[in-house]
DSSP file (Angstrom, degrees, kcal/mol; ACC not computed):
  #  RESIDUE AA STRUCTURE BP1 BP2  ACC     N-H-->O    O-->H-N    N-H-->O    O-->H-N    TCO  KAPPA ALPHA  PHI   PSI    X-CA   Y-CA   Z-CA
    1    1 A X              0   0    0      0, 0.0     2,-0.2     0, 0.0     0, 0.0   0.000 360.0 360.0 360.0 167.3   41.4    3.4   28.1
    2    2 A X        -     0   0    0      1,-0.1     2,-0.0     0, 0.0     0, 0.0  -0.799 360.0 -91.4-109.0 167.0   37.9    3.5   26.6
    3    3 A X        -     0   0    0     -2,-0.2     2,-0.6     1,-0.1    -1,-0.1  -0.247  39.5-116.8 -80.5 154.4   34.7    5.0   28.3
    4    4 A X        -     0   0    0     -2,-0.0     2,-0.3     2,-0.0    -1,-0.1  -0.751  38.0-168.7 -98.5 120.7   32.6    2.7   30.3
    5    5 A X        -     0   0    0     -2,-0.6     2,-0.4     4,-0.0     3,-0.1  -0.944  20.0-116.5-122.1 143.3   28.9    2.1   28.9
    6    6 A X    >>  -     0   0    0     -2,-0.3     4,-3.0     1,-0.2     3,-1.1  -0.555  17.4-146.2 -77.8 139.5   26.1    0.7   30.1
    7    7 A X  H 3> S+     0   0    0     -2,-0.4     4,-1.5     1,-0.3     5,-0.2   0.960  91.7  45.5 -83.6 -31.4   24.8   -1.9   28.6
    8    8 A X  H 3> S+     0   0    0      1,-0.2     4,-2.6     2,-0.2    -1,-0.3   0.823 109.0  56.8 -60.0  -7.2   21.4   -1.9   28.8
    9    9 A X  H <> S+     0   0    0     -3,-1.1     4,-3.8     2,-0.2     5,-0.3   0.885 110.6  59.9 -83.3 -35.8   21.2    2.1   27.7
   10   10 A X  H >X S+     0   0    0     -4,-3.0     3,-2.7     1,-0.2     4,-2.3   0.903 100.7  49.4 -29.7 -94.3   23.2    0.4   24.8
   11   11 A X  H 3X S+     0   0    0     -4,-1.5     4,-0.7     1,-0.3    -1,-0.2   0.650 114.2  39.5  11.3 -83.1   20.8   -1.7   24.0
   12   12 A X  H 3X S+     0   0    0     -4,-2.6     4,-1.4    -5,-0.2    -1,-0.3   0.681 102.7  63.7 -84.9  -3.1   18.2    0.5   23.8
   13   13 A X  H <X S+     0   0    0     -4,-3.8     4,-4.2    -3,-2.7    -2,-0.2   0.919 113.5  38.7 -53.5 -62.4   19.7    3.2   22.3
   14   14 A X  H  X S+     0   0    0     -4,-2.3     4,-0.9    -5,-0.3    -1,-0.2   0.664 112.3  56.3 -73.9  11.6   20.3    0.8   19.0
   15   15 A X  H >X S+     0   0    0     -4,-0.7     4,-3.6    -5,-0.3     3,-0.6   0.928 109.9  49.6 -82.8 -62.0   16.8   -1.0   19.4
   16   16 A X  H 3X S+     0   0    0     -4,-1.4     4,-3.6     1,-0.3    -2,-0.2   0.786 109.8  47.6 -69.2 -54.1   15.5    2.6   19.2
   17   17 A X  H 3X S+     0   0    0     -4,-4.2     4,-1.0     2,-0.2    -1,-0.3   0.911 114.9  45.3 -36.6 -61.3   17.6    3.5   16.0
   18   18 A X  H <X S+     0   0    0     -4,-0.9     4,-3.5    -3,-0.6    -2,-0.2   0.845 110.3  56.7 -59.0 -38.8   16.5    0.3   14.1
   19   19 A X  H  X S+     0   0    0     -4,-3.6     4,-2.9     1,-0.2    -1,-0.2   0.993 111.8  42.9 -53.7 -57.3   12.8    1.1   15.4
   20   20 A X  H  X S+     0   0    0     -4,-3.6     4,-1.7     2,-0.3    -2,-0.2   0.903 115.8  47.2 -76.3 -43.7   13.1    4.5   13.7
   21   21 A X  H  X S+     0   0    0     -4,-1.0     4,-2.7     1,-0.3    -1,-0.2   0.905 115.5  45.6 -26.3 -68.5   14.9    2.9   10.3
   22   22 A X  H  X S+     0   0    0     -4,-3.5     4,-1.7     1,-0.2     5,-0.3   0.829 113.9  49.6 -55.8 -46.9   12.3    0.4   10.3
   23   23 A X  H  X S+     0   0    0     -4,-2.9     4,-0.6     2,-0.2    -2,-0.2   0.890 112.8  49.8 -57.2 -44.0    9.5    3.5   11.0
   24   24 A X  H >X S+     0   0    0     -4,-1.7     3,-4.1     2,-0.2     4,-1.6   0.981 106.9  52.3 -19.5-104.8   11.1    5.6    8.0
   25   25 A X  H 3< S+     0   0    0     -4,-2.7    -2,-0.2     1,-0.3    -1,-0.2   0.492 110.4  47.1 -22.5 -49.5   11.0    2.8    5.5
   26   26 A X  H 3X>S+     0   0    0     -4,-1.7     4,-0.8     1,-0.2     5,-0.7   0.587 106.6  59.6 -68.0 -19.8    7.0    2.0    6.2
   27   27 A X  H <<5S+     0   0    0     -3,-4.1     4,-0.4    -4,-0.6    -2,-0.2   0.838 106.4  44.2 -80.2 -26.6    6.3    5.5    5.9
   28   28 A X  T  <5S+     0   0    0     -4,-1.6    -2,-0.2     2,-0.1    -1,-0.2   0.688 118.9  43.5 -86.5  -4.4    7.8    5.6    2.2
   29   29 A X  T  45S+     0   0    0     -4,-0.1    -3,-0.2     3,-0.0    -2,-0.1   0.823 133.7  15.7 -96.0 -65.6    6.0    2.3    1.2
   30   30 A X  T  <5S+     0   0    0     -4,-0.8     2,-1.2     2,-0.0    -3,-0.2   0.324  95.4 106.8-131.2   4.2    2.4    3.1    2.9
   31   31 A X      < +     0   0    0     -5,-0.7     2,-0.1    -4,-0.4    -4,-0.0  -0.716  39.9 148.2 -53.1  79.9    2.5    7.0    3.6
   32   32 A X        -     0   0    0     -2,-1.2     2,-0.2     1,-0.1    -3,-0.0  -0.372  44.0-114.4-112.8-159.3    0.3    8.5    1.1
   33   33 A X     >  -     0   0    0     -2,-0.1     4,-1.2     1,-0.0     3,-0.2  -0.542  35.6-105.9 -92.7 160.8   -2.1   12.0    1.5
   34   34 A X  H  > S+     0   0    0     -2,-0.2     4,-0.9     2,-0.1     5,-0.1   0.828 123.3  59.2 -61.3 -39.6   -5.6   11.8    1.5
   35   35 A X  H  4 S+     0   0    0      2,-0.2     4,-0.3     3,-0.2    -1,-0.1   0.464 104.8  47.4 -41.3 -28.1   -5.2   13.3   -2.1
   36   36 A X  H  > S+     0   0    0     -3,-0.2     4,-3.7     2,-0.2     5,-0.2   0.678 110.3  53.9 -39.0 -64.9   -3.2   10.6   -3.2
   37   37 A X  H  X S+     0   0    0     -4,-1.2     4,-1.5     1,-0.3    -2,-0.2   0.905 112.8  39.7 -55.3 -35.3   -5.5    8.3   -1.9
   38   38 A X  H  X S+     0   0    0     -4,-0.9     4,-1.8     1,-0.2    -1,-0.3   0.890 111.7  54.7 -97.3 -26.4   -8.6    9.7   -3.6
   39   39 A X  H  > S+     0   0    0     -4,-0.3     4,-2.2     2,-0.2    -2,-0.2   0.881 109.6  57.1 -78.2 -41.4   -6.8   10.4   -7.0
   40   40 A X  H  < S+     0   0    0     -4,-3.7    -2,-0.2     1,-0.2    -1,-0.2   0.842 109.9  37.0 -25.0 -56.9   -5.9    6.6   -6.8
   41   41 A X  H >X S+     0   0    0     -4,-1.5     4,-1.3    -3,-0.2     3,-1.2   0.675 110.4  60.7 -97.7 -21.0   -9.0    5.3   -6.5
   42   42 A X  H >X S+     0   0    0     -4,-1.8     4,-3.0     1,-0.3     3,-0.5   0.964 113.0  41.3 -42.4 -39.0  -10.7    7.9   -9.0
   43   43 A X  H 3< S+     0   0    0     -4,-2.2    -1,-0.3     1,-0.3    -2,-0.1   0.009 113.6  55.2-103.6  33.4   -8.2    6.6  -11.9
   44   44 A X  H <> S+     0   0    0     -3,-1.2     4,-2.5     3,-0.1    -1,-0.3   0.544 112.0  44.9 -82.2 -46.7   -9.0    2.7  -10.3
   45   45 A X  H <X S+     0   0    0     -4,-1.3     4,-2.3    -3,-0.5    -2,-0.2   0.766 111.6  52.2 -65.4 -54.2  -12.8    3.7  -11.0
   46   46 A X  H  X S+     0   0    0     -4,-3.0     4,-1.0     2,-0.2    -1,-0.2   0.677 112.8  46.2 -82.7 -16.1  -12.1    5.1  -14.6
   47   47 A X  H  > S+     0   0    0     -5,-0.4     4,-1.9     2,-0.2    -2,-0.2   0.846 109.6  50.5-100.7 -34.1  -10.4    2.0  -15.5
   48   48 A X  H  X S+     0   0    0     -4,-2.5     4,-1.6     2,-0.1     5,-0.5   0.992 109.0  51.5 -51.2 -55.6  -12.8   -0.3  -14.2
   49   49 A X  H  X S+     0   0    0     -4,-2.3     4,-2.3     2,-0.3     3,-0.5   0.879 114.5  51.9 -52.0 -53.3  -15.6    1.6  -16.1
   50   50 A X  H  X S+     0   0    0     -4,-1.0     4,-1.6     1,-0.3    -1,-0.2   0.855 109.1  43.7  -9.2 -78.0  -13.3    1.1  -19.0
   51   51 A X  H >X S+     0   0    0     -4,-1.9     4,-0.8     2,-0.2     3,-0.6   0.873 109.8  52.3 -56.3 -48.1  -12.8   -1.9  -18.8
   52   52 A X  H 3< S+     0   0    0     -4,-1.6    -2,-0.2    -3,-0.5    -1,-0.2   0.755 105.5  61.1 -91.0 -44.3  -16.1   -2.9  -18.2
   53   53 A X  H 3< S+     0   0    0     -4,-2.3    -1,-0.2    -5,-0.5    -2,-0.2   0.920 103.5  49.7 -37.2 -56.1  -17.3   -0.9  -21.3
   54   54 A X  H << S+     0   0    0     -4,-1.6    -2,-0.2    -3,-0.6    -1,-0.2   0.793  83.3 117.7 -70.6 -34.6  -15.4   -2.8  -23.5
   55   55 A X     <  -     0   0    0     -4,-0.8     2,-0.5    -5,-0.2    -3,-0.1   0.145  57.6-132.7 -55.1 131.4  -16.5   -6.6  -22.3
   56   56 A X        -     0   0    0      2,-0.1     2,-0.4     8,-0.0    -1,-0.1  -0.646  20.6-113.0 -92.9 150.0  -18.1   -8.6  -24.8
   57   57 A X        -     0   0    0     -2,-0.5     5,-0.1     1,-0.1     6,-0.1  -0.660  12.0-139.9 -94.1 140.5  -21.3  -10.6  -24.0
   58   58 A X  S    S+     0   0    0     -2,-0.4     2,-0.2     5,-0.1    -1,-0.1   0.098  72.7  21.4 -93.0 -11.5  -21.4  -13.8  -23.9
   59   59 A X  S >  S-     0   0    0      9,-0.0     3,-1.5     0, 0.0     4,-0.2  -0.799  91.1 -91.3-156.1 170.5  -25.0  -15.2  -25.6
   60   60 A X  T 3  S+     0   0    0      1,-0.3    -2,-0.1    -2,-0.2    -3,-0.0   0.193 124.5  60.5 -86.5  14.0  -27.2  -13.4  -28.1
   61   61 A X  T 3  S-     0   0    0      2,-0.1    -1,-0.3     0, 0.0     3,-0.1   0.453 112.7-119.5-109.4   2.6  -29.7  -11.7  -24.7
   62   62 A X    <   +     0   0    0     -3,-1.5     2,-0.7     1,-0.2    -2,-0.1   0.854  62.7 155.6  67.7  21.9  -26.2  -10.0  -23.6
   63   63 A X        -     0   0    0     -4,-0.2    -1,-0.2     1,-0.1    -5,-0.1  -0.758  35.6-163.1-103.1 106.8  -26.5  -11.8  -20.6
   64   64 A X        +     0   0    0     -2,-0.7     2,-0.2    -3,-0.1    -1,-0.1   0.604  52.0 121.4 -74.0  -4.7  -22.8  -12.5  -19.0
   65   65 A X        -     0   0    0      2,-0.2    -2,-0.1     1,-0.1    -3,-0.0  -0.336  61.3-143.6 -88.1 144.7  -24.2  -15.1  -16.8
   66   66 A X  S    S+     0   0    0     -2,-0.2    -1,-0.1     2,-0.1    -3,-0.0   0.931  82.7  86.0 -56.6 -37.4  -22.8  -18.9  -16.8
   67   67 A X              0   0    0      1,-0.1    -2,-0.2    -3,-0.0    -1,-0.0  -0.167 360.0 360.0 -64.6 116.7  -26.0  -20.1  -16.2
   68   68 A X              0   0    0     -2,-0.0    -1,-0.1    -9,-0.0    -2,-0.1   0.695 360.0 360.0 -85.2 360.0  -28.1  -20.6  -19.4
């Protein structure tokens, strides 16, 4: 014969499992270091400034705004 289980311990045993899968998974997507984080946003910073270097201006005062 097979062993007799409860169901509700069932239950929450595999709720508990899925919970931790589901905890795992968000830790590899949006787990980073604080060192991560700040070398991120340096080399976000150095590529705005980059970028921003390069832009050409748009009427002869260099003035980027739509407004004449």
């Amino acid at each position: 014969m097979s062993d007799v289980i409860n169901l509700r311990r069932e239950r929450k045993r595999r709720k508990g499992v899925e919970d931790a899968k589901i905890a795992d998974a968000n830790r590899r997507l949006y787990g980073r270091t604080k060192g991560q984080k700040l070398t991120e946003n340096m080399e976000k910073q150095r590529l705005k400034s980059l970028l921003d270097g390069r832009k050409l201006s748009s009427g002869p005062s260099g003035n980027d705004s739509e407004n004449p």
